[in-house]
C-alpha positions as CSV (number, residue, x, y, z in Angstrom):
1,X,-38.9,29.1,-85.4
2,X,-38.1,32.3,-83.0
3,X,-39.6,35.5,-83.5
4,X,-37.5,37.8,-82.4
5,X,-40.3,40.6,-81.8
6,X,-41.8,38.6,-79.3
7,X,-41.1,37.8,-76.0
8,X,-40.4,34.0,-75.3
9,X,-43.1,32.3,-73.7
10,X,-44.0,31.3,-70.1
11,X,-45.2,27.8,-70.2
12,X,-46.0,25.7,-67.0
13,X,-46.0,22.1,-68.0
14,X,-48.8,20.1,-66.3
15,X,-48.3,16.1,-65.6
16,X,-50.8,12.7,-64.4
17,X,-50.1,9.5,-64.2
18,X,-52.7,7.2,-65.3
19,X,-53.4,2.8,-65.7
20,X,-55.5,2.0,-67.9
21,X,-56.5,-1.4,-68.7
22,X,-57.4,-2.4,-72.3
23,X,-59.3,-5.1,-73.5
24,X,-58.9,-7.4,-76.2
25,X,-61.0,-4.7,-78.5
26,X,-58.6,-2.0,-77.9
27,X,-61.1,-0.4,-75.6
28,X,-59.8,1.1,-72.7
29,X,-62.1,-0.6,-69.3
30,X,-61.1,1.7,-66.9
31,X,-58.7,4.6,-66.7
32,X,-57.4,5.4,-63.5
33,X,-55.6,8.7,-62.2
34,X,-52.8,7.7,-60.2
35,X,-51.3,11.1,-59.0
36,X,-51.0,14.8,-61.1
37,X,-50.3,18.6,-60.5
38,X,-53.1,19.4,-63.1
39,X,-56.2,21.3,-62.7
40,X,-59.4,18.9,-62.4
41,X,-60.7,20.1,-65.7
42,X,-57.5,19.6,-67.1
43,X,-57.1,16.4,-65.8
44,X,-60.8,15.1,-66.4
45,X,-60.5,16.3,-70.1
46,X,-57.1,14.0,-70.5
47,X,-58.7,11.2,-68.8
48,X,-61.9,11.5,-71.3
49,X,-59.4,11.4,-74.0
50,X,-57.9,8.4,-72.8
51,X,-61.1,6.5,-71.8
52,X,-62.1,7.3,-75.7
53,X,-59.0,6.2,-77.5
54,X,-58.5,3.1,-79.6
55,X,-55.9,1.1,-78.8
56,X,-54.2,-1.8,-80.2
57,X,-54.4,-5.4,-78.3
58,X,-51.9,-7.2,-77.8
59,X,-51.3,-10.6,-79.1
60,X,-50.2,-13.7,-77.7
61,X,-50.4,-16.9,-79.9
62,X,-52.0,-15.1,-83.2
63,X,-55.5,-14.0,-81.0
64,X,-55.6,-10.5,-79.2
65,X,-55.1,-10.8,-75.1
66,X,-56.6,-7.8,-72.6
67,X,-53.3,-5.7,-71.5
68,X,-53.7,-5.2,-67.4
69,X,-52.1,-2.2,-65.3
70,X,-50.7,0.2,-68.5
71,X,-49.2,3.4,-67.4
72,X,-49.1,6.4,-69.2
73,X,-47.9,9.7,-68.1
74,X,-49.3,13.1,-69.9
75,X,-48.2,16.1,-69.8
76,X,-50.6,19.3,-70.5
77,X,-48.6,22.8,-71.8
78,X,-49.8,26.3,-70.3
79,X,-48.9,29.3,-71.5
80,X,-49.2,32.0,-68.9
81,X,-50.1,35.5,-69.3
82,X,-47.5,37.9,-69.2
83,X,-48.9,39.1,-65.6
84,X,-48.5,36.1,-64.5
85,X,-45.2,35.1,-65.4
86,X,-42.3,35.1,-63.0
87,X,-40.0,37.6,-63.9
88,X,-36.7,36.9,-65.4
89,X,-33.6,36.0,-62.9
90,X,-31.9,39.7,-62.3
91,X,-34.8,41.6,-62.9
92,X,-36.3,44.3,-60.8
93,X,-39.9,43.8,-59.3
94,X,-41.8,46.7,-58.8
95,X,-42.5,47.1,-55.1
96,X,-39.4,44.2,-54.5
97,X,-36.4,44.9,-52.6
């Protein structure tokens, strides 16, 4: 849904890569950032979530088997202030040539 009243939002979109290993519980062992743009509060708080997720095992034969090396790429949304948006292609910036 658009308002029309409003301007459309600014949003800079955040990414990490992460592994993660999961056990045969569907506990992830040990989540591991691999490479992101995000702040490091943003990137602890993802990882935090990730660490306390329950997963599904997978299963070979009938039995649940640990699952080495997943990868999993999140992305984090940020809306930015209206200050601190760029300004729109063709626009005049105060002060700008």
């Amino acid at each position: 849904i658009v308002n029309r009243w409003l301007p459309p939002a600014r949003v800079v979109i955040r990414r990490a890569d992460f592994t993660l290993p999961v056990s045969e519980t569907g506990k992830a062992v040990d989540v591991e950032l691999q490479d992101t743009d995000m702040t490091s509060m943003q990137a602890f708080q993802f990882t935090q979530a990730l660490a306390n997720a329950a997963y599904s095992p997978r299963f070979e034969n009938g039995a649940p088997v640990a699952t080495e090396a997943i990868e999993f790429t999140g992305e984090w949304y940020e809306a930015l202030a209206p200050a601190e948006a760029a300004p729109a292609a063709g626009t005049a910036v105060p002060g700008g040539r």
